[in-house]
Backbone as XML, in Angstrom:
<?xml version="1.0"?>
<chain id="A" units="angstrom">
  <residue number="1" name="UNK">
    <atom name="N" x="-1.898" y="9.641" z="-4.682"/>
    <atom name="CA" x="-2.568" y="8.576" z="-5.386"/>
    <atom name="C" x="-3.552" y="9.199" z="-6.376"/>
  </residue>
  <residue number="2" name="UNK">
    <atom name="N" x="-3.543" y="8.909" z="-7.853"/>
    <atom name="CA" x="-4.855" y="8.851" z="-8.383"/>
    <atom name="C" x="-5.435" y="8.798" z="-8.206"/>
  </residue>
  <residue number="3" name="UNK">
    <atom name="N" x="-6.792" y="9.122" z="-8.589"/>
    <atom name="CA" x="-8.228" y="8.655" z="-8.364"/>
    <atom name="C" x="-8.361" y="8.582" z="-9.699"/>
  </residue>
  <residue number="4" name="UNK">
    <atom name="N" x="-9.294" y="7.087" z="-9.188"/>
    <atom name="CA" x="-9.795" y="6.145" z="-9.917"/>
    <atom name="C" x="-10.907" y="6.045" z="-9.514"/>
  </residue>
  <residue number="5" name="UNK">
    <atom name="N" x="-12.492" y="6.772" z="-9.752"/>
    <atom name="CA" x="-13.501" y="6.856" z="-9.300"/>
    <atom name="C" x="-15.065" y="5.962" z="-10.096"/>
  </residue>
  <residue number="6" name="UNK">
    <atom name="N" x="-15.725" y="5.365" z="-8.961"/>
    <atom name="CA" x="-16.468" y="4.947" z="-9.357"/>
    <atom name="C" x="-17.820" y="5.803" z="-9.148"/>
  </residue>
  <residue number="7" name="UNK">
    <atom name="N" x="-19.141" y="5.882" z="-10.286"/>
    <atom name="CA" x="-19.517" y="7.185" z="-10.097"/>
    <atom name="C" x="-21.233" y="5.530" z="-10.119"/>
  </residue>
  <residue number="8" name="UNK">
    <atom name="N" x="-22.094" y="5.972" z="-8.797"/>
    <atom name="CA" x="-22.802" y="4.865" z="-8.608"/>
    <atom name="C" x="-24.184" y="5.999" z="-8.497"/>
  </residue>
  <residue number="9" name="UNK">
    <atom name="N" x="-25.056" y="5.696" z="-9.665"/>
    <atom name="CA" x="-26.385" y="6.503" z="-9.363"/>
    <atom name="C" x="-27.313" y="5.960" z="-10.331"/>
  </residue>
  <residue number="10" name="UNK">
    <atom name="N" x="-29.007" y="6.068" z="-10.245"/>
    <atom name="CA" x="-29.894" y="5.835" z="-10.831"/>
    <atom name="C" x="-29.809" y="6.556" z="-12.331"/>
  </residue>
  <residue number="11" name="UNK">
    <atom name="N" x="-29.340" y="7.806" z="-12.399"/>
    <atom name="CA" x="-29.388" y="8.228" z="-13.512"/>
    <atom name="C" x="-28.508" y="9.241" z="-13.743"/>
  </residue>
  <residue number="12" name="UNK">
    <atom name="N" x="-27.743" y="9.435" z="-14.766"/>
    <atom name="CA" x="-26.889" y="10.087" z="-14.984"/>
    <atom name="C" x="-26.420" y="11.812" z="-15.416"/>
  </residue>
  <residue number="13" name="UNK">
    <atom name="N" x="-27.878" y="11.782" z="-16.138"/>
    <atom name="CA" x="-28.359" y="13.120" z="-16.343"/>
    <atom name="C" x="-28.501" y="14.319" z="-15.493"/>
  </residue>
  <residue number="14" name="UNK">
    <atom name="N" x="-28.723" y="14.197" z="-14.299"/>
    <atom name="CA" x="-28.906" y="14.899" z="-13.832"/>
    <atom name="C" x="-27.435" y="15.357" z="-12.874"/>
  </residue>
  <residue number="15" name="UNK">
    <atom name="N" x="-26.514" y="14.476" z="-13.377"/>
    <atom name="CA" x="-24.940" y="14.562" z="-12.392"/>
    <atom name="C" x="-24.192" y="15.110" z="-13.951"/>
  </residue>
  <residue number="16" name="UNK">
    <atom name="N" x="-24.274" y="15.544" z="-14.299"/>
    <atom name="CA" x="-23.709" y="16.127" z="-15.442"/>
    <atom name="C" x="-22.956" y="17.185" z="-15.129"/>
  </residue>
  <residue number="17" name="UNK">
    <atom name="N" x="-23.145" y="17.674" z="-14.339"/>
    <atom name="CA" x="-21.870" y="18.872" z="-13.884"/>
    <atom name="C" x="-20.991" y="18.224" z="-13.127"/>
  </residue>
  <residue number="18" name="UNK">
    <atom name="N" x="-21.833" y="17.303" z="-12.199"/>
    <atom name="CA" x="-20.089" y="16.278" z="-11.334"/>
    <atom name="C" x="-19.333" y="15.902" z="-12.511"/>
  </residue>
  <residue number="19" name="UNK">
    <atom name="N" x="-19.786" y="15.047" z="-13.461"/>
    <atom name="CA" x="-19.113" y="14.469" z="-14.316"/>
    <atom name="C" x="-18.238" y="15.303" z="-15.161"/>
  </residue>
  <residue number="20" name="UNK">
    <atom name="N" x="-18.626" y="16.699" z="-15.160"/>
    <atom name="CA" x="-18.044" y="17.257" z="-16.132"/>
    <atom name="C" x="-17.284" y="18.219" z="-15.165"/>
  </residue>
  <residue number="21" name="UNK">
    <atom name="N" x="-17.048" y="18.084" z="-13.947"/>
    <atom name="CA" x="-15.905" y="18.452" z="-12.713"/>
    <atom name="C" x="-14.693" y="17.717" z="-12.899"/>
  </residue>
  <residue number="22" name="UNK">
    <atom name="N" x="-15.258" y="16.129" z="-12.937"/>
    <atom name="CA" x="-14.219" y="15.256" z="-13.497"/>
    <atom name="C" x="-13.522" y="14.954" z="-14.257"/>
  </residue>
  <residue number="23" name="UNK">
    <atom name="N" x="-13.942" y="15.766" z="-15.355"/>
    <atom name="CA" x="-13.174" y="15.578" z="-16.909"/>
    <atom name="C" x="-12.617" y="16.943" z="-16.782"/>
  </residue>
  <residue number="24" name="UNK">
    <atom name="N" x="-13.130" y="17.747" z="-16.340"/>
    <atom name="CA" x="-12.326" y="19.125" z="-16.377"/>
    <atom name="C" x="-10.704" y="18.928" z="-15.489"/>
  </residue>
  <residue number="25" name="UNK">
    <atom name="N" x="-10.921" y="17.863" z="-14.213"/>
    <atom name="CA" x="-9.659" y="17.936" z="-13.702"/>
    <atom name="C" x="-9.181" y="16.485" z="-14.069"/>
  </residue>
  <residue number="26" name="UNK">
    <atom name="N" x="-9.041" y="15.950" z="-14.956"/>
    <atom name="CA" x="-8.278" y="14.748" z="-15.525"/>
    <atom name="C" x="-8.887" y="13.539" z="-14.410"/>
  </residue>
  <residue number="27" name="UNK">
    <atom name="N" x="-9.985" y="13.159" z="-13.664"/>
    <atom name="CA" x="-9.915" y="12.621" z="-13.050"/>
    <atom name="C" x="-11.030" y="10.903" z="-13.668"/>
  </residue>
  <residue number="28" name="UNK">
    <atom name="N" x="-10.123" y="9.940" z="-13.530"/>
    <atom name="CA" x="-10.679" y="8.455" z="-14.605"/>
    <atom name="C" x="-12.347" y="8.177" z="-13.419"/>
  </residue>
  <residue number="29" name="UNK">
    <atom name="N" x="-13.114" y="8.153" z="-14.135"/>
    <atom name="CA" x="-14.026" y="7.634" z="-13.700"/>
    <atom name="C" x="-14.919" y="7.033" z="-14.252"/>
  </residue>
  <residue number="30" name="UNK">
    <atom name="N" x="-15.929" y="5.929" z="-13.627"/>
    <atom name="CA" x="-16.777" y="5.121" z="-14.524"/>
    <atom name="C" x="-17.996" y="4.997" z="-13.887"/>
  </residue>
  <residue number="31" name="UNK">
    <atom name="N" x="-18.978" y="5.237" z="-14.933"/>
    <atom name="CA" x="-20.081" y="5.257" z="-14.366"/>
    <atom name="C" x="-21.285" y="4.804" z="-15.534"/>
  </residue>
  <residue number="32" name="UNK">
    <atom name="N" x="-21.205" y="3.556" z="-16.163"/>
    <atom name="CA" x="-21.871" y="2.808" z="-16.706"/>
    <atom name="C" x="-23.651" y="2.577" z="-15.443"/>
  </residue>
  <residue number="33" name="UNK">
    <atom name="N" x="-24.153" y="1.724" z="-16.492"/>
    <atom name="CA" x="-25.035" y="0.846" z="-15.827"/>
    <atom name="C" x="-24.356" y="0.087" z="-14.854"/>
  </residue>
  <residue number="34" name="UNK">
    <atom name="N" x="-24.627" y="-0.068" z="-13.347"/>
    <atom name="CA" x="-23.764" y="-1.586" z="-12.887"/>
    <atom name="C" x="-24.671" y="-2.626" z="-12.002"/>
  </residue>
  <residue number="35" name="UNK">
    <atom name="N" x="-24.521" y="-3.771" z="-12.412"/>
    <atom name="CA" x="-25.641" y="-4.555" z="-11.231"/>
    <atom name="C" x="-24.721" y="-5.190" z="-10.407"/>
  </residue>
  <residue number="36" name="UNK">
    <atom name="N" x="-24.992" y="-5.075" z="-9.534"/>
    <atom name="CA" x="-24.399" y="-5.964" z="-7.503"/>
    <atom name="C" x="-23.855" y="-7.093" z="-8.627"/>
  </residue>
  <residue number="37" name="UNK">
    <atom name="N" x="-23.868" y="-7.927" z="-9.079"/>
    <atom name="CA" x="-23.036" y="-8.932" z="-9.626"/>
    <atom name="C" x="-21.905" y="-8.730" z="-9.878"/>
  </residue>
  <residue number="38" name="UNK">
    <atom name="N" x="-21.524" y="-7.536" z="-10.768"/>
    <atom name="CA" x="-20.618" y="-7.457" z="-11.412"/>
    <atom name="C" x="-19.338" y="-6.582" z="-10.571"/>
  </residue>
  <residue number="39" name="UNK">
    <atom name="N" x="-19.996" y="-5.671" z="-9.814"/>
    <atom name="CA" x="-19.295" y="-4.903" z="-9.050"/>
    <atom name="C" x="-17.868" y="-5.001" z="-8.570"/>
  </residue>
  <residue number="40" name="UNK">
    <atom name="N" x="-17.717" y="-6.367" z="-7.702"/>
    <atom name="CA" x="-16.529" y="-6.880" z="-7.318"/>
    <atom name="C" x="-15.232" y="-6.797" z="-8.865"/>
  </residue>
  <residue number="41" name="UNK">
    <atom name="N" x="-15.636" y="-7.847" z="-9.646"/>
    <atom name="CA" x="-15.000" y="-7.271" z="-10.906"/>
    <atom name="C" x="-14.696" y="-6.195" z="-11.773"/>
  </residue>
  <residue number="42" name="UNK">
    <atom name="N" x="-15.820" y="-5.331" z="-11.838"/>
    <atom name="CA" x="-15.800" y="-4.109" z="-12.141"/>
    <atom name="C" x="-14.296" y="-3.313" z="-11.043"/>
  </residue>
  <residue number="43" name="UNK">
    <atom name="N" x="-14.307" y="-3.430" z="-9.674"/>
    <atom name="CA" x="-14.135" y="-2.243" z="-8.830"/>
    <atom name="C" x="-12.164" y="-2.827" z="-9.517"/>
  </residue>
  <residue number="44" name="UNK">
    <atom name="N" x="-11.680" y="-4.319" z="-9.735"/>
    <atom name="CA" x="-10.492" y="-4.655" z="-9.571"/>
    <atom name="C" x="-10.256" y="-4.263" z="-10.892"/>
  </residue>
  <residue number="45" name="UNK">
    <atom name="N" x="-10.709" y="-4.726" z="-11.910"/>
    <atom name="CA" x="-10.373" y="-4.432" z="-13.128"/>
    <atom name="C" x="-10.136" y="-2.850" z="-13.352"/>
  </residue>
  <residue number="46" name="UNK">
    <atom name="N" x="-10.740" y="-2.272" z="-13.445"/>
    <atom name="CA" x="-10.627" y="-0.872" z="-13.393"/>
    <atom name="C" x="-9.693" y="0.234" z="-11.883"/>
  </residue>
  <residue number="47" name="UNK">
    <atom name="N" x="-9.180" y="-0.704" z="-11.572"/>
    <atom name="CA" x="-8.785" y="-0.533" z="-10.087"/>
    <atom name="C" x="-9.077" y="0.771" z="-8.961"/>
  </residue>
  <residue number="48" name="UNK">
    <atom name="N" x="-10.743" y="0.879" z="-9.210"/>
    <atom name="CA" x="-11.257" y="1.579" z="-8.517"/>
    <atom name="C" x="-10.613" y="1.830" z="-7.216"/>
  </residue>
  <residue number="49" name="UNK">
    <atom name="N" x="-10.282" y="3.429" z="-6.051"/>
    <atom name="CA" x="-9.594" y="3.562" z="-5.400"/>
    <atom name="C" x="-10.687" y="4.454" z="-5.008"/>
  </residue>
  <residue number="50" name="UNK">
    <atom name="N" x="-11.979" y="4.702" z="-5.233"/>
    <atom name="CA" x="-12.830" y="5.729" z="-4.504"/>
    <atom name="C" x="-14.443" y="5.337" z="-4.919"/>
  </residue>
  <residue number="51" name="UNK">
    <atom name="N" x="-15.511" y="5.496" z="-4.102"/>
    <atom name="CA" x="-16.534" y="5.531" z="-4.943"/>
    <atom name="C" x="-17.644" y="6.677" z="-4.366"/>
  </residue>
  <residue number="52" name="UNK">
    <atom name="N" x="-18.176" y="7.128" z="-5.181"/>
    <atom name="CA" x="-18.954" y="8.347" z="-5.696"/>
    <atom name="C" x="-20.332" y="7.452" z="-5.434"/>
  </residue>
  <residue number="53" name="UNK">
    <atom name="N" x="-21.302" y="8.128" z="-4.403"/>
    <atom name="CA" x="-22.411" y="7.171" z="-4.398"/>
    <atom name="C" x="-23.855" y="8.162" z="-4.087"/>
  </residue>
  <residue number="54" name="UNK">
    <atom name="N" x="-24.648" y="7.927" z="-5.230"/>
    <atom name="CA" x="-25.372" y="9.117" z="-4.945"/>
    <atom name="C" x="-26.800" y="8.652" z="-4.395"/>
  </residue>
  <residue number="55" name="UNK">
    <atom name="N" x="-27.184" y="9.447" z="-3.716"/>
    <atom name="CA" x="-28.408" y="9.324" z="-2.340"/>
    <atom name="C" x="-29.151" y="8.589" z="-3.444"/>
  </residue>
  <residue number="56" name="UNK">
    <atom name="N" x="-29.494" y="8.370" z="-4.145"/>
    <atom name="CA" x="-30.428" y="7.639" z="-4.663"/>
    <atom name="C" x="-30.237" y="6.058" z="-5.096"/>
  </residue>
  <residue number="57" name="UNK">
    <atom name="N" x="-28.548" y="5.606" z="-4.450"/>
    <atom name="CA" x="-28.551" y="4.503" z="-4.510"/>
    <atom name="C" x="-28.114" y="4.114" z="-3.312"/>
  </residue>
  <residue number="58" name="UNK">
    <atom name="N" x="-28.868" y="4.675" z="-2.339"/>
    <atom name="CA" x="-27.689" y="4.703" z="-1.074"/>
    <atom name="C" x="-27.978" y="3.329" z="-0.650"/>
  </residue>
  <residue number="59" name="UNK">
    <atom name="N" x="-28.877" y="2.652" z="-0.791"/>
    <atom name="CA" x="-29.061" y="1.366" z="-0.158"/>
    <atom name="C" x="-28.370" y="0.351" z="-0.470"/>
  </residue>
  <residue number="60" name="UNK">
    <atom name="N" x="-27.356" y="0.408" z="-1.631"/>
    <atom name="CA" x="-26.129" y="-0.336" z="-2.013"/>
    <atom name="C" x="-25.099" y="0.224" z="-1.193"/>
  </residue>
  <residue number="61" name="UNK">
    <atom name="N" x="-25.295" y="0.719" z="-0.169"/>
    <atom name="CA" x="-23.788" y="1.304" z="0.734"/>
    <atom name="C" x="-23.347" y="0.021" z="1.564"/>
  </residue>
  <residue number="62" name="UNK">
    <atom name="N" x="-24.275" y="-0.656" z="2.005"/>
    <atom name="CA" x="-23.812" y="-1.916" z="2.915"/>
    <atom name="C" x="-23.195" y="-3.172" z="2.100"/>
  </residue>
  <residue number="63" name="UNK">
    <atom name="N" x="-23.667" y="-3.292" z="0.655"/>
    <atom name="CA" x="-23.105" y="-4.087" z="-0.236"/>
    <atom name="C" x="-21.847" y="-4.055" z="-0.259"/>
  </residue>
  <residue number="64" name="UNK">
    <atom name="N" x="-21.463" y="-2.404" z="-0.942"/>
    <atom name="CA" x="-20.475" y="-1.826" z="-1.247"/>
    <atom name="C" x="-18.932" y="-1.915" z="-0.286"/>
  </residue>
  <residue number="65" name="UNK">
    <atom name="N" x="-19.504" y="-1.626" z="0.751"/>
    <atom name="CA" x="-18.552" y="-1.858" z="2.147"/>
    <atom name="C" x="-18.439" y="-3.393" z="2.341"/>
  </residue>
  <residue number="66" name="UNK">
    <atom name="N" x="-19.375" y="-4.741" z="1.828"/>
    <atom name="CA" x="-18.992" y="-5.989" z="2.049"/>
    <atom name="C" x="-17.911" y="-6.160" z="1.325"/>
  </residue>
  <residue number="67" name="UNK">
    <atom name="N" x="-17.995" y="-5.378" z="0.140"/>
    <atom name="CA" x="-17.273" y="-5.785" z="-1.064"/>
    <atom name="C" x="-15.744" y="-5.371" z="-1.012"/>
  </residue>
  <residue number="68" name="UNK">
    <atom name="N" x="-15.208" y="-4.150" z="-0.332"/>
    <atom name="CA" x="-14.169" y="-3.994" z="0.012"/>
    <atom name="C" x="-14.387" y="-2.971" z="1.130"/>
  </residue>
  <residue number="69" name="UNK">
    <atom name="N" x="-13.017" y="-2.775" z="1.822"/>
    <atom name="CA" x="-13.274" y="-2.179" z="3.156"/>
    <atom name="C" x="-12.344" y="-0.637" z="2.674"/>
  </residue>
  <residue number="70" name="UNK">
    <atom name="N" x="-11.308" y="-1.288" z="1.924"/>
    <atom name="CA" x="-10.332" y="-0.013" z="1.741"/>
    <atom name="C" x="-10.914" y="1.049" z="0.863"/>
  </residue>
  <residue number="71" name="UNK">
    <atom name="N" x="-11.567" y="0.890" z="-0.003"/>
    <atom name="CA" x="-12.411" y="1.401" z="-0.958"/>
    <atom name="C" x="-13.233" y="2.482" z="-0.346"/>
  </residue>
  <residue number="72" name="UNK">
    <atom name="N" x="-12.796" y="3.703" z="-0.257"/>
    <atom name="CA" x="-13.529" y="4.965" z="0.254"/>
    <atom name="C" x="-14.962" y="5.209" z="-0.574"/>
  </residue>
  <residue number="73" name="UNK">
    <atom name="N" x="-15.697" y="5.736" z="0.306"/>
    <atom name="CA" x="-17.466" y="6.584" z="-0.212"/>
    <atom name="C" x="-17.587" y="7.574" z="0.069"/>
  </residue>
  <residue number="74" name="UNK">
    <atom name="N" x="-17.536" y="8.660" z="-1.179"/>
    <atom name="CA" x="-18.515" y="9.742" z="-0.673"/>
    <atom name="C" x="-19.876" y="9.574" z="-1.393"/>
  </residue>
  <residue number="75" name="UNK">
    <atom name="N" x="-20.549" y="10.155" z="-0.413"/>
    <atom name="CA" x="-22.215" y="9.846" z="-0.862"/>
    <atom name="C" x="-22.571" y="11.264" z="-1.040"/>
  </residue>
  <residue number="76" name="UNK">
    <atom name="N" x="-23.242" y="11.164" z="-2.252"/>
    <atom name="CA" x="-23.560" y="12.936" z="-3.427"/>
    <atom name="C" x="-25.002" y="12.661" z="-2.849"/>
  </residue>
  <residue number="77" name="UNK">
    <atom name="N" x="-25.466" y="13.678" z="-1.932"/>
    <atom name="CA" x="-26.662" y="14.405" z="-1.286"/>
    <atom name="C" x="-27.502" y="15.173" z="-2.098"/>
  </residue>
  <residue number="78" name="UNK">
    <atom name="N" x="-28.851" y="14.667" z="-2.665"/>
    <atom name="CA" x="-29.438" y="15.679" z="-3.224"/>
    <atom name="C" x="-30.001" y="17.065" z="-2.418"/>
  </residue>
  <residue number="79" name="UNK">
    <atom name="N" x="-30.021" y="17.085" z="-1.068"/>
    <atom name="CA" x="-29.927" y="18.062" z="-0.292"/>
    <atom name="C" x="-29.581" y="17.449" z="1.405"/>
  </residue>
  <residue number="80" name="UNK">
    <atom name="N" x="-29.079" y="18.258" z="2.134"/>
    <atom name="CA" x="-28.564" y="18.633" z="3.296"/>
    <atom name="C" x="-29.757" y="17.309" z="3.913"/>
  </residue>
  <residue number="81" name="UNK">
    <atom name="N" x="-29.140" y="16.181" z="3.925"/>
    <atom name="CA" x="-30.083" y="14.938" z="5.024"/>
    <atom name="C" x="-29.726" y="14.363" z="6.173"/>
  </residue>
  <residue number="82" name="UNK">
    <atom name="N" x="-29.986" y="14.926" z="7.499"/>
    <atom name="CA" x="-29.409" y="14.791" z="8.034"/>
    <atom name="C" x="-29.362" y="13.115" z="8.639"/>
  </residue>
  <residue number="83" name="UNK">
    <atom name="N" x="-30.777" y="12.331" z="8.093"/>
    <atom name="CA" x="-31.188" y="11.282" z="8.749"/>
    <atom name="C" x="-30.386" y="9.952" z="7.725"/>
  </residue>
  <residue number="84" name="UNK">
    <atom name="N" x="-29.998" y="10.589" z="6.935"/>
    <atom name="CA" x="-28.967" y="9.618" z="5.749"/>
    <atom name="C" x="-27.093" y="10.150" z="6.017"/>
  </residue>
  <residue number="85" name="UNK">
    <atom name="N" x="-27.363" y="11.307" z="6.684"/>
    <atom name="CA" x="-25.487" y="11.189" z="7.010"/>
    <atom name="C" x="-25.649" y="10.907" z="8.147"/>
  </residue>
  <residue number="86" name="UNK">
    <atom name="N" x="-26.701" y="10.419" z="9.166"/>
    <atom name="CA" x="-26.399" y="9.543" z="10.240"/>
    <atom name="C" x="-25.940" y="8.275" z="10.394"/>
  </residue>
  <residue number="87" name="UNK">
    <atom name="N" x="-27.112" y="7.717" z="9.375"/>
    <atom name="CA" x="-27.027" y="6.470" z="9.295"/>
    <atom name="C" x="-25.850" y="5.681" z="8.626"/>
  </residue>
  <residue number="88" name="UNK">
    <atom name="N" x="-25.039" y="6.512" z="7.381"/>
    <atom name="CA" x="-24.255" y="6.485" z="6.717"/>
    <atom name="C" x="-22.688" y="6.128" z="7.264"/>
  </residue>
  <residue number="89" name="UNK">
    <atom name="N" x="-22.627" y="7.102" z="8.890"/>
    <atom name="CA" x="-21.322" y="6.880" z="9.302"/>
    <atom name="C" x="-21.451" y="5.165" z="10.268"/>
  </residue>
  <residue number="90" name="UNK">
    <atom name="N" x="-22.450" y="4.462" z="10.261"/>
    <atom name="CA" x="-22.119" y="3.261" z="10.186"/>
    <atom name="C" x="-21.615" y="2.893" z="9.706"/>
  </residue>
  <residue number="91" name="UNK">
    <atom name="N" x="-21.034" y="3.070" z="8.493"/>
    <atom name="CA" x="-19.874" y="2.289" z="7.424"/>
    <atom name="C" x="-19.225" y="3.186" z="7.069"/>
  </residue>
  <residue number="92" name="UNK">
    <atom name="N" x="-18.324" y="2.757" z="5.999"/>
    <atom name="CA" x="-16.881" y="3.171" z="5.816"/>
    <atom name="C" x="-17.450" y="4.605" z="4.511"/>
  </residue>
  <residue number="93" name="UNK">
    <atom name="N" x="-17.258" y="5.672" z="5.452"/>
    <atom name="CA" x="-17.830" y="6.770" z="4.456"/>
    <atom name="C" x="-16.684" y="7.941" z="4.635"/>
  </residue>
  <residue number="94" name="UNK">
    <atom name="N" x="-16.367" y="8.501" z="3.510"/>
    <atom name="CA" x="-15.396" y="9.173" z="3.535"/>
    <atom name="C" x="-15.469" y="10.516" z="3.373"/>
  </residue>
  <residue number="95" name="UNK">
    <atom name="N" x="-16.932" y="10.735" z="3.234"/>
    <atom name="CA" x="-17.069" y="12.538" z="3.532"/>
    <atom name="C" x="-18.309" y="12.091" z="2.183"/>
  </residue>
  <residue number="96" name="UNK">
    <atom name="N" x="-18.958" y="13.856" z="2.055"/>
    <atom name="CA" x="-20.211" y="13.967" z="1.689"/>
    <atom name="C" x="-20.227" y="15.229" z="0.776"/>
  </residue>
  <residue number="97" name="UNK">
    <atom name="N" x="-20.703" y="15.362" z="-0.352"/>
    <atom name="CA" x="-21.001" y="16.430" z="-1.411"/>
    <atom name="C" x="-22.365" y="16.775" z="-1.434"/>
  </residue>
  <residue number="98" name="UNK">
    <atom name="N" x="-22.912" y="17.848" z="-1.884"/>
    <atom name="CA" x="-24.628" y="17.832" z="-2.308"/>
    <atom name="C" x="-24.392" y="18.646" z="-3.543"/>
  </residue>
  <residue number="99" name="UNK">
    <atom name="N" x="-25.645" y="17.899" z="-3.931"/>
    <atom name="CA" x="-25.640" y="18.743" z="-5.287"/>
    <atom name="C" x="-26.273" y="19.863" z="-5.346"/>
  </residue>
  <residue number="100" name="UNK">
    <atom name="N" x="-26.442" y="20.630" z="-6.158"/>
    <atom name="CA" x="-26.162" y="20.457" z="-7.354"/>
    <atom name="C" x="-24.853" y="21.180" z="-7.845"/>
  </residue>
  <residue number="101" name="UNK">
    <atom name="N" x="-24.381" y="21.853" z="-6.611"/>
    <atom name="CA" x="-23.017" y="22.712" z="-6.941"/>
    <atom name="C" x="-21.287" y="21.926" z="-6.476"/>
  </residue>
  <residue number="102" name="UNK">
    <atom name="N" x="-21.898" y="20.803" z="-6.018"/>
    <atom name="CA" x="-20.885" y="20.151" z="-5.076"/>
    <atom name="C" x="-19.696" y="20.505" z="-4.991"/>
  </residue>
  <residue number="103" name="UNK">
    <atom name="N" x="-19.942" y="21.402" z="-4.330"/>
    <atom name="CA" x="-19.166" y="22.172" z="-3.351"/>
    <atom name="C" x="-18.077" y="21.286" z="-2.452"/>
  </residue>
  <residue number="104" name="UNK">
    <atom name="N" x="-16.970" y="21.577" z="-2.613"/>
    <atom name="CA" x="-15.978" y="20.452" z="-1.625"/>
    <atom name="C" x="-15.633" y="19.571" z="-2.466"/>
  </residue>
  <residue number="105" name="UNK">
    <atom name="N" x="-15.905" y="19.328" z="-3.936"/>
    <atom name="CA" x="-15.731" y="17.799" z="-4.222"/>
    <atom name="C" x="-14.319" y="17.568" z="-4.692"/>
  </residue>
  <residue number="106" name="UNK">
    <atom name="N" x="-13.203" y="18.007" z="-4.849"/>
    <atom name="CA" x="-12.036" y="18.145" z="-4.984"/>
    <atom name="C" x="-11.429" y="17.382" z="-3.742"/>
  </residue>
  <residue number="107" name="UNK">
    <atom name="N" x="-11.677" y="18.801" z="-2.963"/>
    <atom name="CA" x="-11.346" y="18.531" z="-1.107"/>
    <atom name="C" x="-11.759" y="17.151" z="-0.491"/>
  </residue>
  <residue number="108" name="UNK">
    <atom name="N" x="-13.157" y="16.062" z="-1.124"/>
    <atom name="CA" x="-13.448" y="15.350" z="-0.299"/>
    <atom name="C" x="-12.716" y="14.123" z="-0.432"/>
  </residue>
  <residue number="109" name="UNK">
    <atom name="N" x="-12.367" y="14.401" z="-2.144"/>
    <atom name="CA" x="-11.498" y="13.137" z="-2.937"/>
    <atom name="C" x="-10.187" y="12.834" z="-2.682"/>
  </residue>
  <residue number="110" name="UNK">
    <atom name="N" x="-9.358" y="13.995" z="-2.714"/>
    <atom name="CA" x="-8.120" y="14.170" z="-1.617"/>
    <atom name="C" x="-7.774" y="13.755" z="-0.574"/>
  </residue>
  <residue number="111" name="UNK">
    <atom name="N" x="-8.714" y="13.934" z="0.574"/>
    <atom name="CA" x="-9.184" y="13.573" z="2.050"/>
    <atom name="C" x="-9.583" y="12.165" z="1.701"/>
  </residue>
  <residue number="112" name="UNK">
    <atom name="N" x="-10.055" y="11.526" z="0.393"/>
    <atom name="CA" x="-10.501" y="10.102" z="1.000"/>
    <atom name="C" x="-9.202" y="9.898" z="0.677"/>
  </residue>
  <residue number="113" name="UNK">
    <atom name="N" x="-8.726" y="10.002" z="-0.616"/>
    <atom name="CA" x="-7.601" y="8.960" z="-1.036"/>
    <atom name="C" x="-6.338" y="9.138" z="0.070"/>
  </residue>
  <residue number="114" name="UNK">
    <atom name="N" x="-6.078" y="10.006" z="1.124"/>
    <atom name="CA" x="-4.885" y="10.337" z="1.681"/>
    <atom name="C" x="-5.160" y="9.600" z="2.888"/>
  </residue>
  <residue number="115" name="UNK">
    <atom name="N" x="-6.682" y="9.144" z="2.968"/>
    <atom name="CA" x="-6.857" y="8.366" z="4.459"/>
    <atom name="C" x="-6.375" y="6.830" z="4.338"/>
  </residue>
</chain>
């Protein structure tokens, strides 16, 4: 399967090497401004199949999981937390990157989309 990634963070600047992981391996992703409204539409139209969710928006993870169930998360760690990948495997989470080298992030996208 493709990936079709949704890339969910406060600011973009500072993910500039994820993003540019993604364009280096052909991989479609979107990562506009997005508000909880639009999301549901956003994820079909674009037929999002993964989403990219970075610790700084993690409190949209319970939204995110209302909104669809099949729809894999990895959540981009600004460092090693252990008290946010606890809480995290309450919902539908599909593995975990940190930045700033994100390390694994190939491997984690693979592993979601094959689950």
């Amino acid at each position: 399967m493709e990936p079709r990634i949704l890339f969910i963070a406060d600011g973009y600047t500072d993910a500039l090497d994820l993003l540019h992981i993604l364009d280096e391996n052909d991989i479609f992703y979107h990562c506009e401004n997005i508000d909880p409204s639009s999301m549901e539409k956003l994820l079909k139209v674009n037929r999002i199949n993964l989403i990219l969710l970075d610790e700084s928006c993690f409190s949209l993870l319970g939204f995110l999981n209302s909104l669809t169930e099949a729809t894999g998360v990895i959540i981009v760690l600004h460092h090693h937390n252990e008290e946010t990948i606890k809480t995290s495997w309450n919902y539908n989470i599909s593995g975990f990157v940190v930045k700033p080298n994100y390390y694994g992030l190939l491997p984690a996208i693979e592993k979601a989309l094959s689950n």
